[in-house]
FIKOLZA-1660 file (N, C-alpha, C; in steps of 0.1 Angstrom, whole numbers, plus 5000, padded with zeros to 4 digits):
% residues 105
   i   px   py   pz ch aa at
   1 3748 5921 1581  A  X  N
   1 3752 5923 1595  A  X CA
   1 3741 5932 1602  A  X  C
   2 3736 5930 1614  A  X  N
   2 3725 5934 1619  A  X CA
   2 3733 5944 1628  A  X  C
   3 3726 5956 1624  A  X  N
   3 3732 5964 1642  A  X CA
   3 3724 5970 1651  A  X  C
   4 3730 5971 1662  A  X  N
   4 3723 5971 1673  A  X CA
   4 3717 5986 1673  A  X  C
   5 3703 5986 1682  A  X  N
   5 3696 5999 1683  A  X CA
   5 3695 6004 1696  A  X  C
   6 3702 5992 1709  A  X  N
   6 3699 6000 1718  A  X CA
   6 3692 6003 1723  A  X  C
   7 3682 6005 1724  A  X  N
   7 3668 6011 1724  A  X CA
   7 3663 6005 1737  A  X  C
   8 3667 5997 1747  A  X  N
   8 3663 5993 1758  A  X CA
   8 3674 5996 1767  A  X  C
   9 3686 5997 1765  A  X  N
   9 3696 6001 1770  A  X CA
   9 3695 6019 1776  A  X  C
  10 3689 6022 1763  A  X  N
  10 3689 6043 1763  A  X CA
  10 3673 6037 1772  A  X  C
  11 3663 6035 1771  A  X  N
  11 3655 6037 1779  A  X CA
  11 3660 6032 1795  A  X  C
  12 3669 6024 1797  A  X  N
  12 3668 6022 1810  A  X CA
  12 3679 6032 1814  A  X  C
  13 3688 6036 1809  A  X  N
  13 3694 6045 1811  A  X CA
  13 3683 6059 1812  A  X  C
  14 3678 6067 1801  A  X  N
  14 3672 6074 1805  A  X CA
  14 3658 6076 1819  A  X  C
  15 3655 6061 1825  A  X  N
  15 3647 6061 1835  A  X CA
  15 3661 6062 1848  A  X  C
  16 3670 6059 1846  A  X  N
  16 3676 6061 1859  A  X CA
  16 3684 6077 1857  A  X  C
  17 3685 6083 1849  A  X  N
  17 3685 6098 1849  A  X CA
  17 3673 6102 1853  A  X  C
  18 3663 6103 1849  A  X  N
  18 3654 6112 1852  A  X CA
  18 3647 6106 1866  A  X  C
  19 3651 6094 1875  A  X  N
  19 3645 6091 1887  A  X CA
  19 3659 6104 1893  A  X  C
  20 3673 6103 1895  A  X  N
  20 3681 6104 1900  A  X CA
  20 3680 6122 1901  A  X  C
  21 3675 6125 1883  A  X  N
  21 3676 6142 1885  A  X CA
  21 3666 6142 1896  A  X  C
  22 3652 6139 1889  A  X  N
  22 3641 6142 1903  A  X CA
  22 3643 6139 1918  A  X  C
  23 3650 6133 1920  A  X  N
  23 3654 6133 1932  A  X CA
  23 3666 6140 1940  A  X  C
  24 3674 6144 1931  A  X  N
  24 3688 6157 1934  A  X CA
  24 3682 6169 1936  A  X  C
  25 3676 6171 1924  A  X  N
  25 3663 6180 1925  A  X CA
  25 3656 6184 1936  A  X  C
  26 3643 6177 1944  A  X  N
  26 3632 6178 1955  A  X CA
  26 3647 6177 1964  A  X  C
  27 3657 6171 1968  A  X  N
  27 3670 6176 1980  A  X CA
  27 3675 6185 1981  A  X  C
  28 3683 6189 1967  A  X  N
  28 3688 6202 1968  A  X CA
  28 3688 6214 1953  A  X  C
  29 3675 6219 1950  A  X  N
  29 3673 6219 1937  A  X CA
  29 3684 6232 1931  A  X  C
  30 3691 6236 1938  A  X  N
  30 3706 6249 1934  A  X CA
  30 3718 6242 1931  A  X  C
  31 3720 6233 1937  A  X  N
  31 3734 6221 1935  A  X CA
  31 3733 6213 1923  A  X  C
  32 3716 6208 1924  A  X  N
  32 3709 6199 1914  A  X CA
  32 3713 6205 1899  A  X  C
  33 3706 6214 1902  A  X  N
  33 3705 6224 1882  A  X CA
  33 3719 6227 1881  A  X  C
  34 3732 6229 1889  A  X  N
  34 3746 6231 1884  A  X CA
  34 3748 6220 1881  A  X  C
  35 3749 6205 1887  A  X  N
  35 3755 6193 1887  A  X CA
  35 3747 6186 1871  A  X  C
  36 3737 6186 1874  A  X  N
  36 3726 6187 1860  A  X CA
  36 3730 6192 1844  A  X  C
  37 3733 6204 1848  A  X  N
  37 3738 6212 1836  A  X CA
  37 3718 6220 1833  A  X  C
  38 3709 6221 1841  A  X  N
  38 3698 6228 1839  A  X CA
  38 3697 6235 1845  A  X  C
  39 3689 6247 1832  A  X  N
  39 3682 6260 1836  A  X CA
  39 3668 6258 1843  A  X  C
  40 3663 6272 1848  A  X  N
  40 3655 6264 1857  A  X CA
  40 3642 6256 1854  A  X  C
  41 3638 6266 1840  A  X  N
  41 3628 6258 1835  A  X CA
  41 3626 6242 1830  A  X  C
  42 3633 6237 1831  A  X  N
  42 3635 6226 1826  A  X CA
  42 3636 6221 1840  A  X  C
  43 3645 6221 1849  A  X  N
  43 3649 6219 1860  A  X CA
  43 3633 6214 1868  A  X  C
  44 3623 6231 1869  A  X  N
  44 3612 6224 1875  A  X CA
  44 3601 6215 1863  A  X  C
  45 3600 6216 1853  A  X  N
  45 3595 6205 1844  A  X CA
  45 3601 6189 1851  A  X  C
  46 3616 6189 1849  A  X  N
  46 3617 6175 1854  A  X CA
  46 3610 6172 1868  A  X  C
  47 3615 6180 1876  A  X  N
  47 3610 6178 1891  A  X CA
  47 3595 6177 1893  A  X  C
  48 3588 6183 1882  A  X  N
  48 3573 6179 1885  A  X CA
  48 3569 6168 1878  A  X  C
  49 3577 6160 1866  A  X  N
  49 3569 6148 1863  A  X CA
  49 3565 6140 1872  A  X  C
  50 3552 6135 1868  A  X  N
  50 3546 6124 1871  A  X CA
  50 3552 6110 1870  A  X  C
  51 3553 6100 1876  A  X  N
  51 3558 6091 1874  A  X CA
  51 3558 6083 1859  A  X  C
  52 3542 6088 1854  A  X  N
  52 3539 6081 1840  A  X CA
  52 3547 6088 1830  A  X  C
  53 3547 6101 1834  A  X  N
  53 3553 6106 1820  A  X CA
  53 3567 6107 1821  A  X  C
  54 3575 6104 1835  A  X  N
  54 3587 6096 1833  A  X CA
  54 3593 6088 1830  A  X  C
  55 3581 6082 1829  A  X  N
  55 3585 6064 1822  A  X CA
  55 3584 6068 1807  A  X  C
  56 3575 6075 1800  A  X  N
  56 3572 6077 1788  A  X CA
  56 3579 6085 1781  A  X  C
  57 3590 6097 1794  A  X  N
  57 3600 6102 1790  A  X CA
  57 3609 6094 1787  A  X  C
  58 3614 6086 1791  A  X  N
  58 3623 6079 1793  A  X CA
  58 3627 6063 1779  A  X  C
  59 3610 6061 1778  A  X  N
  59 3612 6052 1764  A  X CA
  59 3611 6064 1754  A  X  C
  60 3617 6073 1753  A  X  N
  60 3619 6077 1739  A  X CA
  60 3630 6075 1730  A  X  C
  61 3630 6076 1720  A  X  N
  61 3645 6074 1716  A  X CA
  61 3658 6078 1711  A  X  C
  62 3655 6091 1723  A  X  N
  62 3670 6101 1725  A  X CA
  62 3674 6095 1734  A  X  C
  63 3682 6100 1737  A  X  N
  63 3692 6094 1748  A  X CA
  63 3692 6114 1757  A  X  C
  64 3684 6112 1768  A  X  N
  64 3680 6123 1778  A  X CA
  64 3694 6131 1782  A  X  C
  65 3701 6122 1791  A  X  N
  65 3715 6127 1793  A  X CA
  65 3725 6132 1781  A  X  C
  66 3732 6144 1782  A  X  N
  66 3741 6146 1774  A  X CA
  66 3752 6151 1779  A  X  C
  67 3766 6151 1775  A  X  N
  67 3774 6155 1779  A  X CA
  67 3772 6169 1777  A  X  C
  68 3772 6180 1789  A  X  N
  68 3775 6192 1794  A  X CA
  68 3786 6203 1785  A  X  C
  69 3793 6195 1778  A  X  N
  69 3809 6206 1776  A  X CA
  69 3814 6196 1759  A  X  C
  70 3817 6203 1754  A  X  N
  70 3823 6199 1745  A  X CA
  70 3840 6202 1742  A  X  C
  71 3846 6196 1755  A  X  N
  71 3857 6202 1757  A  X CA
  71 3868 6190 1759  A  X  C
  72 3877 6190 1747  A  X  N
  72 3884 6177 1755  A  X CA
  72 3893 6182 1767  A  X  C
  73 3899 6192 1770  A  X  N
  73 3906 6192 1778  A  X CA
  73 3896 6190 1794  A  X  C
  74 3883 6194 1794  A  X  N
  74 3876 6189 1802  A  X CA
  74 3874 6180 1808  A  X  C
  75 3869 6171 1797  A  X  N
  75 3870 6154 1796  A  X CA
  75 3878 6147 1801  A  X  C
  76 3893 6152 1795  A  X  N
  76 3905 6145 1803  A  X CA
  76 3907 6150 1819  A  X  C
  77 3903 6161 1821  A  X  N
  77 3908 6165 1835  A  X CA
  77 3893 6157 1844  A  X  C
  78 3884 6157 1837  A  X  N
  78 3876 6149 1847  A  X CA
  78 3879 6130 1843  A  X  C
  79 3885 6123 1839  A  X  N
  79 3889 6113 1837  A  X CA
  79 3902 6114 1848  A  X  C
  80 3907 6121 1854  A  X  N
  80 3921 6120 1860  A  X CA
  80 3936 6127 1854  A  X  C
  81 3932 6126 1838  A  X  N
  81 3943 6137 1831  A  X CA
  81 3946 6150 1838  A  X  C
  82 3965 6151 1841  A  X  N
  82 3963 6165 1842  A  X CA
  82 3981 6158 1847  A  X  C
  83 3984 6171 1850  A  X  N
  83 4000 6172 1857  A  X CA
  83 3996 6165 1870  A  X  C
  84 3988 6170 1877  A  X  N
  84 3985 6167 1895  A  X CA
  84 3970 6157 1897  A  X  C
  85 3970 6143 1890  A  X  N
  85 3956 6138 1894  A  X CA
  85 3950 6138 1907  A  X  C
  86 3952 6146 1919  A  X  N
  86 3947 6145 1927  A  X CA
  86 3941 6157 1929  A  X  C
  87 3942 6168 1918  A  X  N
  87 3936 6182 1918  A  X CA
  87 3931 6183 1906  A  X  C
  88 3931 6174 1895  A  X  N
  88 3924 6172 1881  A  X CA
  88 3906 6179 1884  A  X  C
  89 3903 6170 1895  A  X  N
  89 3886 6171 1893  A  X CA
  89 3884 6184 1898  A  X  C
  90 3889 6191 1909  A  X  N
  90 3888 6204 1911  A  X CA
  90 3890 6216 1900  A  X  C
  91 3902 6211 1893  A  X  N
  91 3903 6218 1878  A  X CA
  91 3891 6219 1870  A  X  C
  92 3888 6206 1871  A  X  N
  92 3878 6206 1857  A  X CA
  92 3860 6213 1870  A  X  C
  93 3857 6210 1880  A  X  N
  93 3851 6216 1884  A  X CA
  93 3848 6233 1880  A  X  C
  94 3864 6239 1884  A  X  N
  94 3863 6250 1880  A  X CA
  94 3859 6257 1870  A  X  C
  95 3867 6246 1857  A  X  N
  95 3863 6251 1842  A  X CA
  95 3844 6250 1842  A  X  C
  96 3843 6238 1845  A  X  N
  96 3827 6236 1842  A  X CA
  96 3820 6246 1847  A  X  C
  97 3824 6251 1857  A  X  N
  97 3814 6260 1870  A  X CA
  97 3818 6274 1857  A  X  C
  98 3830 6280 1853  A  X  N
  98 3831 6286 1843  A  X CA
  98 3822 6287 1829  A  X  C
  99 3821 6276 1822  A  X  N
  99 3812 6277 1810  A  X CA
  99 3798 6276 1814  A  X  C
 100 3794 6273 1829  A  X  N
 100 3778 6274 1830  A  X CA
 100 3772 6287 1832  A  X  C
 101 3787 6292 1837  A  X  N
 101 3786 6313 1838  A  X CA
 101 3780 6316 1826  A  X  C
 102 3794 6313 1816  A  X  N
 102 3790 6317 1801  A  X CA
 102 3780 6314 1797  A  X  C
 103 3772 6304 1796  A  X  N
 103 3759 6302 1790  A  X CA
 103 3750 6311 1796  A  X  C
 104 3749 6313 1812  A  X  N
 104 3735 6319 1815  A  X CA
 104 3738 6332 1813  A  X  C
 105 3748 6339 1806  A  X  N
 105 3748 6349 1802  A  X CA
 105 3741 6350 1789  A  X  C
% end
């Protein structure tokens, strides 16, 4: 049984993260690094790649994007879970805006 590697999938995925950070980024680079989940350093590394070595970031074979939180209760409030789905994402906004406190501490 042959399985799959993906490996063109995570690259095109990782070229449309890292066009979309660099570009959230050079708009609004304070909203960008929260929405992101980056510190700054990293933050201006992305923002200053070069087109080449975004492409070359991007065929590697990690997968760039990661989820932010290791929280299921997270997860489900940003999926719509919750008592009130029309206040879910504000919930989970809050929590997230909470553990990004915690880290840059």
């Amino acid at each position: 049984m042959k399985r799959p590697d993906f490996q063109d999938e995570i690259r095109e995925l990782n070229l449309a993260y890292l066009m979309l950070a660099q570009q959230m980024l050079r708009s609004d680079y304070e909203t960008a690094m929260f929405r992101l989940g980056l510190d700054k350093e990293v933050a201006d590394f992305v923002e200053g790649l070069s087109a080449a070595k975004l492409v070359r970031m991007a065929g590697s074979q990690m997968l760039v994007p990661q989820f932010r939180f290791n929280d299921e209760q997270l997860a489900r409030l940003m999926a719509g879970e919750g008592r009130d789905p029309a206040t879910s994402s504000l919930h989970a906004a809050i929590i997230a805006a909470g553990k990004a406190a915690e880290g840059a501490t």
